[in-house]
C-alpha positions as CSV (number, residue, x, y, z in Angstrom):
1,X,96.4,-8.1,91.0
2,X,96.9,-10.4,87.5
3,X,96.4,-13.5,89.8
4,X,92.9,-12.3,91.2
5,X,92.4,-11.3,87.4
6,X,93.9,-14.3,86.0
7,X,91.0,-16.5,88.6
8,X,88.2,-13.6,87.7
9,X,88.5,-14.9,84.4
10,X,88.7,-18.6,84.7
11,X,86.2,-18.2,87.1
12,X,83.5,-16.2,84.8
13,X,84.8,-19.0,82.2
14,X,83.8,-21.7,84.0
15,X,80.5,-20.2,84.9
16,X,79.9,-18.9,81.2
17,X,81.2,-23.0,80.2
18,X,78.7,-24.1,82.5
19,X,75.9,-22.3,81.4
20,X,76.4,-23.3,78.3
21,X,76.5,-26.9,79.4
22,X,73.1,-26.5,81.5
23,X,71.2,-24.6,78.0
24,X,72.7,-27.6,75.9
25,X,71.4,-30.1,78.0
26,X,68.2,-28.3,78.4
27,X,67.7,-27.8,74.5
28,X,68.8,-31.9,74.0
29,X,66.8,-32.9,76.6
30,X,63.6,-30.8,74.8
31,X,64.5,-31.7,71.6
32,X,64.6,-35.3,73.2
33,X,60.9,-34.9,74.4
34,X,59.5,-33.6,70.9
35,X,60.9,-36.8,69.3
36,X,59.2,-39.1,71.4
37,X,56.3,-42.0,70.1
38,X,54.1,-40.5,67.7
39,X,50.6,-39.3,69.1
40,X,47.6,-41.7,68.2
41,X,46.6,-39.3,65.4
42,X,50.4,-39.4,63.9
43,X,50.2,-43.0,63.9
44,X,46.2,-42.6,62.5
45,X,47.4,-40.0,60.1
46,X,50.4,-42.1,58.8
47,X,48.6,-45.1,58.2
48,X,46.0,-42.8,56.7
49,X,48.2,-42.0,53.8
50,X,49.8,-45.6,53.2
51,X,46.3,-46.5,52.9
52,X,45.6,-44.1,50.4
53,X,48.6,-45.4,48.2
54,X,47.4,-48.8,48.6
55,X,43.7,-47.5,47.6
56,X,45.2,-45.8,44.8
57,X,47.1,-48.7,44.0
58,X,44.2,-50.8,43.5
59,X,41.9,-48.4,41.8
60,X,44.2,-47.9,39.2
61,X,44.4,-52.0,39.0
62,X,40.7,-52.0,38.9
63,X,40.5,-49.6,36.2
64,X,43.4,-51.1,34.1
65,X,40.9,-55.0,34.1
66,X,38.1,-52.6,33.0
67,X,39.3,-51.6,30.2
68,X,41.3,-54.6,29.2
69,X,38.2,-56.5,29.6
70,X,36.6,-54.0,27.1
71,X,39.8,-54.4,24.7
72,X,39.2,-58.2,24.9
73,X,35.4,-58.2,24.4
74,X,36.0,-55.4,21.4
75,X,39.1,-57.5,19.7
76,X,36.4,-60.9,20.3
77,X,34.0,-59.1,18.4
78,X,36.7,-57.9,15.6
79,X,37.9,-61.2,15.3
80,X,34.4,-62.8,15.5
81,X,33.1,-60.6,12.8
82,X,36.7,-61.7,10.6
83,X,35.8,-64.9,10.4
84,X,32.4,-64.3,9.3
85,X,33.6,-62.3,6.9
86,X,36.4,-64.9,5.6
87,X,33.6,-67.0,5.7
88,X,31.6,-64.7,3.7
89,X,34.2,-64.0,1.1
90,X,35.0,-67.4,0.2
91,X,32.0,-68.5,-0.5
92,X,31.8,-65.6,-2.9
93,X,35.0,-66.5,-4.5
94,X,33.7,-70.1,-5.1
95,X,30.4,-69.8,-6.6
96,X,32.1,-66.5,-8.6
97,X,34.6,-68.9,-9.6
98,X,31.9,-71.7,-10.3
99,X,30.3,-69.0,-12.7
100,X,32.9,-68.2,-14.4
101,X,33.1,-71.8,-15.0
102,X,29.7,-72.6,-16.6
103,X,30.0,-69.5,-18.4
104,X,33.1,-70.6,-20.3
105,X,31.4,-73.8,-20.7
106,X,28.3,-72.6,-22.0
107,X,30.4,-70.8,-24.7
108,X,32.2,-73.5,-25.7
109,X,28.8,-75.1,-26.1
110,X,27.5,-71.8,-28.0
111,X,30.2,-71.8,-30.0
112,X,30.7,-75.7,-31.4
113,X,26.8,-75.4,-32.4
């Protein structure tokens, strides 16, 4: 009796190992089929969103000359309007300093007659 036991239980062993087997090969053989080449709209859908990076990419770039332009035009104008007004100032500076000088000199003048 242990020997027909002994083969009852290799034998539901081997069946159970080979079921096992069958539902491993089954769930690799699915899992192989839902990892196969992307559909046209995965592949549409990927390149979608690297496209919207790149677009991204490039509106920030396009924003970033904008206002750099702006800065550059702006700091023109600043530096544009510093000159004129180095320009300005020393001109006051020399015909202030040239009326300072008559002035003593007229003094001087006042003051020997």
């Amino acid at each position: 009796m242990q020997t027909n036991t002994h083969s009852l239980v290799a034998s539901r062993l081997l069946t159970r190992s080979l079921l096992a087997s069958i539902a491993l090969s089954f769930v690799l053989l699915m899992s192989g089929c839902a990892t196969s080449a992307p559909s046209f709209g995965d592949s549409v859908a990927s390149e979608s969103d690297q496209y919207d990076a790149i677009s991204g990419k490039w509106e920030e770039g396009q924003s970033l000359v904008s206002k750099g332009e702006k800065k550059i035009k702006k700091g023109r104008k600043q530096v544009s309007d510093g000159n004129e007004n180095l320009s300005d100032g020393e001109a006051m500076v020399r015909r202030g300093k040239r009326l300072m000088a008559e002035s003593e000199e007229e003094y001087k003048l006042k003051k020997a007659y």
